[in-house]
VOGU-3710 file (C-alpha; in Angstrom, 3 decimals, decimal comma):
1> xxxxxxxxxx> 46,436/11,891/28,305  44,227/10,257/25,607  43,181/6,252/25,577  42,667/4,408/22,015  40,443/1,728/20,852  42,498/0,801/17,901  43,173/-2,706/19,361  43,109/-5,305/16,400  46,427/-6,902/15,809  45,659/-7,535/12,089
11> xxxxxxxxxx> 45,343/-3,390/11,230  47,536/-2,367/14,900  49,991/-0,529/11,997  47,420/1,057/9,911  45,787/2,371/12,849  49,077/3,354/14,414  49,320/5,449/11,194  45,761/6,868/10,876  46,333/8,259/14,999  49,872/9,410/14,177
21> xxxxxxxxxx> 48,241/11,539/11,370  45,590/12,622/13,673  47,553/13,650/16,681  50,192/15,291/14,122  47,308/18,104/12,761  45,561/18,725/16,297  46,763/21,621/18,553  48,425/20,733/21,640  45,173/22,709/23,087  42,487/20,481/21,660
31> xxxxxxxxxx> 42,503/18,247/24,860  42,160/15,353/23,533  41,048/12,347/25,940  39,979/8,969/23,858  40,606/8,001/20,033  37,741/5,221/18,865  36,074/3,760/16,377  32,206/4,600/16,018  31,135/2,728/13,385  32,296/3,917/9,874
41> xxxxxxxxxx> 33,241/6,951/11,851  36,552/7,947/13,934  35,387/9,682/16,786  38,186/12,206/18,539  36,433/12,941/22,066  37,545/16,275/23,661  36,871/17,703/26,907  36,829/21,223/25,596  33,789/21,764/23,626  34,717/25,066/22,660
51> xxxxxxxxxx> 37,627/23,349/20,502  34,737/21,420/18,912  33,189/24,342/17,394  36,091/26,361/16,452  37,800/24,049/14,266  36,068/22,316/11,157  39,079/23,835/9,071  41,597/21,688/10,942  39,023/18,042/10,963  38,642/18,405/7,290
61> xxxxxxxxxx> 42,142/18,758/6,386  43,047/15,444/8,702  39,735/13,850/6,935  41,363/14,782/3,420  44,774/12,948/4,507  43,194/9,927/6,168  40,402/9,294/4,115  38,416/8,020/6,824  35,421/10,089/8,585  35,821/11,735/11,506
71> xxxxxxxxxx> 33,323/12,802/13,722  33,982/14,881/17,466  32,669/14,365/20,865  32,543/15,548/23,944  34,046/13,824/26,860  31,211/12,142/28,976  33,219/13,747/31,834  31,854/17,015/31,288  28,337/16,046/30,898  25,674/17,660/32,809
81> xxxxxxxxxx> 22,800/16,224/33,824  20,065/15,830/31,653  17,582/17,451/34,116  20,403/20,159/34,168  20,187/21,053/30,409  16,443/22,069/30,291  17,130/25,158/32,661  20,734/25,620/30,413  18,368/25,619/27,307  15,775/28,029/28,636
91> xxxxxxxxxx> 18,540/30,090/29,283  19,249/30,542/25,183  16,255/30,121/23,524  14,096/32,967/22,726  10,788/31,880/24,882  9,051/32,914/21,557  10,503/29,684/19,818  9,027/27,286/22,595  10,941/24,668/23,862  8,725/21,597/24,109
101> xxxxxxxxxx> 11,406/17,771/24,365  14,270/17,585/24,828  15,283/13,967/23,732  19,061/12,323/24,896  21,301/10,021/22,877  24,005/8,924/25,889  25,776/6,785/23,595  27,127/9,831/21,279  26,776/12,512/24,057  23,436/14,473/21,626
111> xxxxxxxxxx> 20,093/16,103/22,708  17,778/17,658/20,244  15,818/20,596/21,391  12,216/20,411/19,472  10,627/23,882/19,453  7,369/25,217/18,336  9,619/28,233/16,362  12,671/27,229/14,528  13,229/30,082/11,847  14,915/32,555/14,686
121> xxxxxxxxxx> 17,486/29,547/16,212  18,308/28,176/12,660  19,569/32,306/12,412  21,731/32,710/15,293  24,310/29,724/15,745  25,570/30,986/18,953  22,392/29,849/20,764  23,430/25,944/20,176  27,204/26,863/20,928  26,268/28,454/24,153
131> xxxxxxxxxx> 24,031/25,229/25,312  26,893/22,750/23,962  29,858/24,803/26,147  27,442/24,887/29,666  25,992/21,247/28,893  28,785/19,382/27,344  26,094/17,725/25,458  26,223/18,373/21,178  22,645/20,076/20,769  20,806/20,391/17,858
141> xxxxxxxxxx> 17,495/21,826/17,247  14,245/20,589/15,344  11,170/22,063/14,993  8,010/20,047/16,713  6,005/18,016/14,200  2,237/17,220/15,623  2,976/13,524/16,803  6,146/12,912/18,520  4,767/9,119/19,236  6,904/7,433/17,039
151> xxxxxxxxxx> 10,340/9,825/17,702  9,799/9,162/21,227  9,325/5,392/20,879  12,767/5,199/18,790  14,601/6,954/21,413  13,075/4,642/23,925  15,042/1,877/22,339  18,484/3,262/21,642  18,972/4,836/25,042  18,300/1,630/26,654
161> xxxxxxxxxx> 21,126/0,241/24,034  23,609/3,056/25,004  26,111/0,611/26,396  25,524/-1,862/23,761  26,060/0,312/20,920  29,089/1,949/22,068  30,487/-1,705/22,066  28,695/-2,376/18,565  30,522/1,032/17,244  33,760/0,034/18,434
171> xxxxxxxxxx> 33,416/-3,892/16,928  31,778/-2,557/13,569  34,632/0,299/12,986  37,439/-2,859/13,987  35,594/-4,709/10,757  35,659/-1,682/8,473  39,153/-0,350/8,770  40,317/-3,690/8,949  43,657/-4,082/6,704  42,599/-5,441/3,513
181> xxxxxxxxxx> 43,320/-9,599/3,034  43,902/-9,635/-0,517  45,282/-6,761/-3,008  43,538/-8,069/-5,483  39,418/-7,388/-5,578  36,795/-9,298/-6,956  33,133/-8,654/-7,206  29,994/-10,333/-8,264  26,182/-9,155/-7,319  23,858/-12,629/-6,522
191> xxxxxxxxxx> 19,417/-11,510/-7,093  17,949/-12,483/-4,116  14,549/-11,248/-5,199  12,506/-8,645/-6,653  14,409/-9,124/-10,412  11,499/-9,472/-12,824  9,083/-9,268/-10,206  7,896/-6,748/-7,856  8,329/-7,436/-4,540  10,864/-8,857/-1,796
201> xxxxxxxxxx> 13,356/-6,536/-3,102  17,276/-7,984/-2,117  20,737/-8,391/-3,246  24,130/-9,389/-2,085  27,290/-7,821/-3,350  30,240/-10,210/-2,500  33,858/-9,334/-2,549  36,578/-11,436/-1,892  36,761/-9,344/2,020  33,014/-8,984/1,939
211> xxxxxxxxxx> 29,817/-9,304/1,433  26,753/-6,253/1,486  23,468/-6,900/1,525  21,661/-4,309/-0,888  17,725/-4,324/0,528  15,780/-6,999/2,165  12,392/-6,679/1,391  9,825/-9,162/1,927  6,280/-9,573/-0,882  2,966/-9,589/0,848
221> xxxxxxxxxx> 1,196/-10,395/-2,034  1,975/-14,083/-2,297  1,052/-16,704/-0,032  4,196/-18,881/-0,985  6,680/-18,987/1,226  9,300/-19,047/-2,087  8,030/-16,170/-3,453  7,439/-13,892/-0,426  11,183/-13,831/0,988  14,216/-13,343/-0,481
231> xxxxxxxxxx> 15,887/-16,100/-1,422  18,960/-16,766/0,772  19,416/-20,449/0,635  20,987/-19,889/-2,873  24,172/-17,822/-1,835  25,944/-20,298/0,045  26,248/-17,489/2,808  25,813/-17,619/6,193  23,337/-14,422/7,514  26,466/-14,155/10,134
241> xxxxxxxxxx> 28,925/-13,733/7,503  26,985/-10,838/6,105  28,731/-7,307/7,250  26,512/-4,648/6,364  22,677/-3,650/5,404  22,269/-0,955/3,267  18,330/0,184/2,730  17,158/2,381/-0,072  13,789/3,572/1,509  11,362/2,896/4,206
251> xxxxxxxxxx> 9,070/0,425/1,827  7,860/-3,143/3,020  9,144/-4,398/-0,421  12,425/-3,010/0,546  12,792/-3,744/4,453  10,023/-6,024/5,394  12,664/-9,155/5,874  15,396/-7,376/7,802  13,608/-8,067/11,241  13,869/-11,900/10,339
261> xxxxxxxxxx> 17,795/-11,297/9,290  18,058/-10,697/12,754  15,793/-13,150/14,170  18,176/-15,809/12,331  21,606/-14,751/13,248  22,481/-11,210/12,067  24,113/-8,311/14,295  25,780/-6,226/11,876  24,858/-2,673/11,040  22,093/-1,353/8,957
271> xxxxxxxxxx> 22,753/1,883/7,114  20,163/4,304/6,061  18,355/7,739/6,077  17,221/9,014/9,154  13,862/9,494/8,078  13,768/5,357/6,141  14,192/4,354/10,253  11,504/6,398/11,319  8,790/5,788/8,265  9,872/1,294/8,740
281> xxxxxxxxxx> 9,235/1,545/12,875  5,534/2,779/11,595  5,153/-0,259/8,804  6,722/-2,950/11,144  4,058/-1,772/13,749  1,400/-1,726/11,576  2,327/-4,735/9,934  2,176/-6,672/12,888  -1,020/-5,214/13,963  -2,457/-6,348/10,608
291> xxxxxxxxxx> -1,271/-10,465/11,170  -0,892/-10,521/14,456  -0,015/-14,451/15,773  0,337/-14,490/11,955  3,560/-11,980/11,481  6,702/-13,488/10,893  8,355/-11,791/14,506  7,840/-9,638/17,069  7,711/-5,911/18,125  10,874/-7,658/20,727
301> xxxxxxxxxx> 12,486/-8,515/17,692  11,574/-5,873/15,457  13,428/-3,517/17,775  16,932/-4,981/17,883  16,989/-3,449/14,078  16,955/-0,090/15,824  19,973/-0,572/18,127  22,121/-1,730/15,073  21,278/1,512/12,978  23,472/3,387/11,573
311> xxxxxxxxxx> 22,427/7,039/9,521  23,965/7,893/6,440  23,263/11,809/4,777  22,880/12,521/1,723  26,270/12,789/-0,450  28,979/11,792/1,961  31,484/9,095/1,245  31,627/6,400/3,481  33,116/3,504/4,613  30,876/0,373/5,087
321> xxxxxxxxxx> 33,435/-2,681/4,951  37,836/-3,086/4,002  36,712/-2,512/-0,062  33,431/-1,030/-0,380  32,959/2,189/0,106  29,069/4,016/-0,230  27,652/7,324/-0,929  24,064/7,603/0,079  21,621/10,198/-3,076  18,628/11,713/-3,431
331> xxxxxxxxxx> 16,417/9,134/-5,230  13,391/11,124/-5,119  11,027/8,390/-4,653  9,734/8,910/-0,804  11,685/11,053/2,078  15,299/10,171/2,609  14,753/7,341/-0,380  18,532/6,859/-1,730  20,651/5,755/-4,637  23,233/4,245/-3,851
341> xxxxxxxxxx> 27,530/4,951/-5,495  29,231/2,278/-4,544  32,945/2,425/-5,096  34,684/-1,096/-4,637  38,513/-1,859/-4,389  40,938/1,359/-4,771  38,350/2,359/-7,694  38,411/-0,868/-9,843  34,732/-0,669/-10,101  31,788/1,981/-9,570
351> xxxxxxxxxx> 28,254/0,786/-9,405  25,548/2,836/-8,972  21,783/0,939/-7,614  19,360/3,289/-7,825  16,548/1,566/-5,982  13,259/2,752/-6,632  13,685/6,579/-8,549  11,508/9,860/-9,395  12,778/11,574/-11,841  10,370/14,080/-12,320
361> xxxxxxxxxx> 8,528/16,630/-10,651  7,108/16,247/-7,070  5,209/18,609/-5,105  7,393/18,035/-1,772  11,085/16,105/-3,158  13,602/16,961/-5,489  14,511/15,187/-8,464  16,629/12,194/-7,983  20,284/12,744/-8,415  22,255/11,987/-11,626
371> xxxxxxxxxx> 25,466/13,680/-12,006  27,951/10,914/-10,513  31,374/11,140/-10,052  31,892/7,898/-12,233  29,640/5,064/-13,022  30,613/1,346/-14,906  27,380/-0,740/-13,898  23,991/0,929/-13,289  21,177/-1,461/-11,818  17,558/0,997/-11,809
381> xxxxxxxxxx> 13,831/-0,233/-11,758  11,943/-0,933/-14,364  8,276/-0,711/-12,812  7,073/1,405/-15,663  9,477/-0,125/-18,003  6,633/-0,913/-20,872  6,114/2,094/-23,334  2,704/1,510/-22,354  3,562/3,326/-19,041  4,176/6,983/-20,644
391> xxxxxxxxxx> 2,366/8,799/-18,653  0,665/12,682/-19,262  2,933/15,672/-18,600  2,670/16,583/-14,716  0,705/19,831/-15,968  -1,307/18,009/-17,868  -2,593/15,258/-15,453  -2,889/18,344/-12,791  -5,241/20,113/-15,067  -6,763/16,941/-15,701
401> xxxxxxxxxx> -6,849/16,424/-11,941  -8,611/19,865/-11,228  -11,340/19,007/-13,854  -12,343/15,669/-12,320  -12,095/16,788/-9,075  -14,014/20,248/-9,267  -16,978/18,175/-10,571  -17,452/15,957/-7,929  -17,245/18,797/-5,364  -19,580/20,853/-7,444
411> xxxxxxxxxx> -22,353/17,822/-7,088  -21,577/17,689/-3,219  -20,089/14,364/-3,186  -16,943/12,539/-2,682  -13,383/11,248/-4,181  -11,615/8,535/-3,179  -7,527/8,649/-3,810  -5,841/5,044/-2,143  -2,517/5,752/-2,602  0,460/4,540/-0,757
421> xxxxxxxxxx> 1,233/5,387/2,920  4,545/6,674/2,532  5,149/8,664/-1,106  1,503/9,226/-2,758  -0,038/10,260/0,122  2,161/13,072/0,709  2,395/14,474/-2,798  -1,465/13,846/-3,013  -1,852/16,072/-0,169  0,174/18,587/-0,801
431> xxxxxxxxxx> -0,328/18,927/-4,504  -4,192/19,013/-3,482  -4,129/21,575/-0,397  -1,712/24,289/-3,109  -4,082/23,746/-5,291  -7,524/24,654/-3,070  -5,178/27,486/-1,754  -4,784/28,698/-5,004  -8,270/28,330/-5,621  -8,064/25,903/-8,998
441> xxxxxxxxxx> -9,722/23,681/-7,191  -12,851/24,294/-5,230  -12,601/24,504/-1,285  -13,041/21,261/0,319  -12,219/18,728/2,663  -8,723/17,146/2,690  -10,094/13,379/4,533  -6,829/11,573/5,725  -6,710/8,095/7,891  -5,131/8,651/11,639
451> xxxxxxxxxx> -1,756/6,795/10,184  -1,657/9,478/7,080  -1,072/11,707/10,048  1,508/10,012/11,870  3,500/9,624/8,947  3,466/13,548/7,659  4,649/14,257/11,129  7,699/12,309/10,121  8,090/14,589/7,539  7,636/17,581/9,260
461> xxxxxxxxxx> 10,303/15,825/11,885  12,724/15,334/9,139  11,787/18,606/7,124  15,543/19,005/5,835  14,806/16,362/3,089  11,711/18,004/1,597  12,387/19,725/-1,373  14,070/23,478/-0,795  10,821/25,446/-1,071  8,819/23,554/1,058
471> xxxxxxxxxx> 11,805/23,570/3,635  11,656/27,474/3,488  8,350/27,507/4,286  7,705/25,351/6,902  10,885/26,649/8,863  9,627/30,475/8,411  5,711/29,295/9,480  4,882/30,852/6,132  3,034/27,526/4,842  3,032/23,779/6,165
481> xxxxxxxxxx> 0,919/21,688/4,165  1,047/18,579/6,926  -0,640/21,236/9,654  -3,480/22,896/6,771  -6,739/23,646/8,052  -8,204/21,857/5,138  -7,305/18,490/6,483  -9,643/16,576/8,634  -8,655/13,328/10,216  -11,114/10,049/10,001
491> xxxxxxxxxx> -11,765/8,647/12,923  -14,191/6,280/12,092  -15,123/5,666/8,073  -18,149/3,941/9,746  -19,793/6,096/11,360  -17,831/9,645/10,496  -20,325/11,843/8,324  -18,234/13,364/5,748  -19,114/16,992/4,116  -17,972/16,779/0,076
501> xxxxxxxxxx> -13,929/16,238/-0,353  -11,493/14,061/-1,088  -10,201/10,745/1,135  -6,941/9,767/0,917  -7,209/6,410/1,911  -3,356/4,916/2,539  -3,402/1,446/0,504  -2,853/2,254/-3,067  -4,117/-1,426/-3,952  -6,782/-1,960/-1,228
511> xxxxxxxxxx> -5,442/-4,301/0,157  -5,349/-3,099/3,894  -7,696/-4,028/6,706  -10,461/-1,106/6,074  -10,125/-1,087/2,508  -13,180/-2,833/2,158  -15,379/0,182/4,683  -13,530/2,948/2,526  -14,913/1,194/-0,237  -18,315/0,555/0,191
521> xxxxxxxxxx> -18,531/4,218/1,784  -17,685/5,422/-1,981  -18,496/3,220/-4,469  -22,511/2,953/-3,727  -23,141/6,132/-5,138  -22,590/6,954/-9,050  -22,021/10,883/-8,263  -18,683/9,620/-6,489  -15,200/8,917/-8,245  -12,069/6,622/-7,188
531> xxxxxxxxxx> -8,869/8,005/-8,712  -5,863/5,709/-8,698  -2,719/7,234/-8,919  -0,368/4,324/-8,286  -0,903/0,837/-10,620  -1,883/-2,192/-8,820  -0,436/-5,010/-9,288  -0,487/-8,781/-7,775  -3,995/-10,329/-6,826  -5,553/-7,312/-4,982
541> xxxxxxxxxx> -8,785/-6,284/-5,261  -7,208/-2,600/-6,531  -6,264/-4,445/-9,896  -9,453/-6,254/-10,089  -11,050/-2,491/-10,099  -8,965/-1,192/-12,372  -8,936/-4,222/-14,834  -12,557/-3,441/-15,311  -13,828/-6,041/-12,277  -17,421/-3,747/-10,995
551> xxxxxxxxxx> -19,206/-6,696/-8,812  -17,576/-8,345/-5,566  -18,759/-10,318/-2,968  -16,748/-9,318/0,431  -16,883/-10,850/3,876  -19,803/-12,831/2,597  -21,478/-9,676/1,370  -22,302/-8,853/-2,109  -21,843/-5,049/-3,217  -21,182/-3,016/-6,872
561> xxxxxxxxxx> -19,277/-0,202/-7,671  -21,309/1,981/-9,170  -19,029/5,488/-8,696  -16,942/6,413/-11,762  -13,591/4,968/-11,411  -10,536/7,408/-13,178  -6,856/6,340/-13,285  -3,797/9,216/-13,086  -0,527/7,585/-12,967  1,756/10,364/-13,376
571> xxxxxxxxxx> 1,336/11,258/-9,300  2,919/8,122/-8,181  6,649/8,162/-6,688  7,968/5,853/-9,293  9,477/7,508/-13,069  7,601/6,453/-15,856  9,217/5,188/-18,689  10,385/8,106/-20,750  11,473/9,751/-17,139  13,789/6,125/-16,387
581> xxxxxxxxxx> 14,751/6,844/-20,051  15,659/10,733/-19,632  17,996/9,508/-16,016  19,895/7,135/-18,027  20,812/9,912/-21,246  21,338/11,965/-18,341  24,579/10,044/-16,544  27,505/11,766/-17,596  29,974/8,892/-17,071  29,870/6,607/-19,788
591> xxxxxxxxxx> 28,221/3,175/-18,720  29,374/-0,193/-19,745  26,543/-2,110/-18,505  22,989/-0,942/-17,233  21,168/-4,021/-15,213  17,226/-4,147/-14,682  15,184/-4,913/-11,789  11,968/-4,120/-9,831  9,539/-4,975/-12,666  7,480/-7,391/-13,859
601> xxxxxxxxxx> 9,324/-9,801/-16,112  7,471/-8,181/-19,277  8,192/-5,007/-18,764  11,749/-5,288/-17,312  12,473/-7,380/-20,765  10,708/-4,925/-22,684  13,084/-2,057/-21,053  16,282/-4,171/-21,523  15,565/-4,449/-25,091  14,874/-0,499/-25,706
611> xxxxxxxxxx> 17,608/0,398/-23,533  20,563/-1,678/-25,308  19,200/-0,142/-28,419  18,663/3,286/-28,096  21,376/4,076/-25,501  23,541/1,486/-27,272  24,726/0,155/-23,792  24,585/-3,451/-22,862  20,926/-4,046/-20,739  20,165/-6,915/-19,424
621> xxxxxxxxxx> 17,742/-8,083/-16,453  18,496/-10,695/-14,379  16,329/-13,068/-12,344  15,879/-14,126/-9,073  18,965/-16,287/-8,037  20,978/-15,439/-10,862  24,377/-13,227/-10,353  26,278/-11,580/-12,097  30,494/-10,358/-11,990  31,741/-6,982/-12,006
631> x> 35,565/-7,644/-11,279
//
């Protein structure tokens, strides 16, 4: 006999309905034992595991009739131990592949197997069925990246949650499939920051049953307090009455304020990537290592976001609150960056956010995604939304690239790339290690900080949103660009003698705590060259340098740059302006309205006015504190 968790009076019928529907498609031989709520998610636990894996056919007809997302589990009753499923696992996996963690998630019944070798289990499917019908656990394999620090830390926090987030499922899915108040819908989007600026990015999109939070970034390069966080004071909202998060991407500008949402009241869900979780544990550490007594919270209170998360692939519809529905694309900015589709009512509306976009080549993503279903508002960047910011062809800046480079090695000296943490530093690398492996550019050194390192091992964690080729590659062993012998790890930029090669120092603006010792490390000698490949902005000392700024005095010491300093925009993770220009000729559905943000206000005004003409839609960019209705 199965128990239900559809309790709510208010949607009792509807969910009588949805489980009538259910119970009506499953065989009698299923074994079902609990229908519940997990989140946006209707889990059906079974204690039969082989019925799990024999009947996808069956789960996505009921999905099709229901229109709600269903996901299976097995019953906790059949669980093994976890000690247990190490010896169950060594059982199935070829001892070539190497079986090195085994981490548990107790509150969906999951362990992923990390092994050194992934190509042979990612062949043979019945090696995870076999471990799922001994273990009653739902296994899943990934290959080892070099750091599991950060992995391990995260799954620290949400198995000491277990019990709590089974109750958070079951009270967030009560919210979502919620009957609807009102037939009607109505919809308005209120800038809480980062329109005509850069920085702080935020936005709330309020129905009549709801209200979304899109972002909730916070500006580090302002010292007022009006300036730095998103403005909710002007929304008239309550942070309790907001019902979801959704992030774009891992940046600070896009999720540095979330850990104070909760810190003030909020305990709803945040949706994202997989990997955006992963890449913002590393910047809320570090960013609290950088301010210290400073930082506006906690690790403590950084790490209730991580109980609360919620992760959201690529290209399924789902369900975040009674009229909103969300499907998570590829933006091709950093790994698992999205766009979001956001479908409100029963389809009175479609509006597609693209947070920040690539839409152009990169050595390690693919190209954001344009082809949507149906589109009536667009909101995208404008960071390079001047026409000054048309940047050289890709093969053109590489070539350009290879030249600069191969001189600098050829005189035995050294180039410094800052670039961001997560994005440039990634397509730097790899872009720079194919091209010494193909021998355009002379062998060197690839010089990356300790943190560089850390982060690529996200990537290697979460190697299913690389681009296809590189995904190929690194689950064969044929080529993995984060593990190349060309890359040597800085210790100490102090004291560490360097042979000739190229830093990639991770702080495209300088503007981190040993951006001053990379620096004066480079700059003293004329032979040496700085390459920026991302545009600084705000008052950091990277725009002083690039604005033509040679003499500083730092720390009460007075030094010149005296290396050649080159700029090469086109390697950054944002679209230039003809690429922002291409996306939008590119949408298929015809737009009635494209909004502007992320920009500064020239350029954002500058890309309104060129888009209204030339794609003869209505453009406009809001500011900060404005908003705007859809229905």
């Amino acid at each position: 006999m199965y128990s239900r968790s559809f309790e709510s009076s208010q949607n009792l019928q509807e969910s009588q309905s949805v489980m009538a529907t259910i119970l009506q498609n499953l065989p009698k031989e299923c074994s079902l034992t609990k229908i519940e709520y997990e989140g946006p998610r209707i889990a059906l636990h079974t204690n039969k595991p082989q019925f799990l894996l024999e009947n996808n056919k069956i789960l996505s007809n009921i999905v099709g009739q229901i229109k709600k997302r269903i996901v299976l589990r097995i019953d906790e009753s059949i669980r093994i131990d976890e000690r247990e499923v190490q010896k169950v696992a060594e059982k199935h996996v070829p001892q070539e592949s190497g079986i090195t963690d085994i981490l548990f998630d107790p509150a969906l019944g999951e362990a992923t197997i990390f092994v050194r070798k992934i190509s042979e289990i990612m062949k043979d499917e019945k090696i995870a069925n076999n471990i799922i019908l001994e273990s009653g656990w739902k296994i899943s394999f990934n290959k080892t990246p070099k750091s599991m620090v950060t992995i391990k830390n995260i799954n620290k926090i949400i198995r000491n949650a277990s019990e709590y987030r089974i109750q958070f499922y079951k009270r967030i899915g009560e919210k979502i499939f919620r009957e609807k108040l009102d037939p009607n819908i109505e919809a308005n989007l209120t800038s809480l920051g980062g329109f005509a600026e850069i920085g702080r990015s935020s936005m709330i999109l309020s129905t009549n049953e709801s209200n979304v939070l899109l972002d909730c970034g916070m500006n580090l390069y302002t010292k007022d307090p009006l300036s730095r966080f998103p403005r909710f004071d002007s929304t008239g909202i309550k942070l309790s009455e907001i019902d979801a998060v959704l992030l774009t991407h891992a940046h600070f500008d896009h999720t540095g304020f979330l850990p104070m949402l909760f810190k003030y009241g909020y305990d709803g869900p945040v949706y994202c990537t997989e990997p955006t979780s992963y890449l913002m544990y590393v910047l809320y550490r570090e960013y609290i290592k950088r301010y210290g007594s400073d930082a506006h919270y906690t690790d403590k209170e950084f790490e209730k976001i991580f109980s609360h998360l919620i992760h959201l692939n690529y290209n399924i519809v789902t369900d975040v609150a009674p009229d909103i529905k969300v499907t998570f694309y590829n933006a091709g900015h950093v790994l698992g960056s999205a766009s979001f589709h956001l479908h409100l009512g029963n389809g009175d509306h479609n509006f597609v956010y693209t947070g920040d976009i690539k839409f152009g080549k990169s050595s390690y993503l693919e190209n954001a995604v344009w082809n949507y279903p149906r589109v009536e508002t667009l909101l995208i960047e404008g960071t390079n939304g001047g026409r000054e910011d048309s940047y050289l062809s890709r093969e053109d800046a590489q070539e350009r690239l290879i030249e600069e480079i191969n001189k600098v090695i050829r005189n035995q000296k050294l180039v410094l790339m800052p670039s961001q943490l997560i994005g440039t530093s990634q397509e730097l690398l790899i872009t720079l290690d194919m091209l010494i492996k193909q021998k355009k550019i002379k062998k060197c050194k690839l010089y990356i900080d300790k943190l560089v390192t850390e982060i690529n091992s996200i990537h290697e964690f979460n190697f299913e949103f690389l681009n296809r080729e590189l995904q190929q590659s690194i689950i064969s062993n044929d080529y993995n660009p984060f593990r190349s012998r060309n890359i040597t790890s800085i210790s100490d930029i102090n004291t560490q003698e360097l042979d000739p090669g190229i830093i990639i120092y991770p702080s495209s603006m300088f503007s981190c705590i040993y951006s001053n010792d990379y620096l004066k490390k480079v700059s003293a000698d004329p032979g040496n060259l700085i390459i920026f490949t991302t545009k600084p902005t705000g008052v950091t000392l990277g725009k002083e340098i690039v604005d033509g700024q040679r003499k500083f005095s730092l720390n009460d010491e007075d030094f010149e740059i005296k290396c050649t300093i080159e700029t090469m925009y086109t390697f950054n993770s944002h679209s230039d302006f003809n690429q922002l220009n291409a996306y939008i000729s590119r949408l298929r559905p015809k737009l009635r309205k494209i909004l502007v943000n992320h920009g500064e206000k020239s350029k954002v005004q500058n890309f309104s006015g060129y888009s209204s003409k030339v794609h003869n839609i209505s453009t406009q960019y809001l500011q900060n504190q404005e908003a705007i209705k859809f229905l």
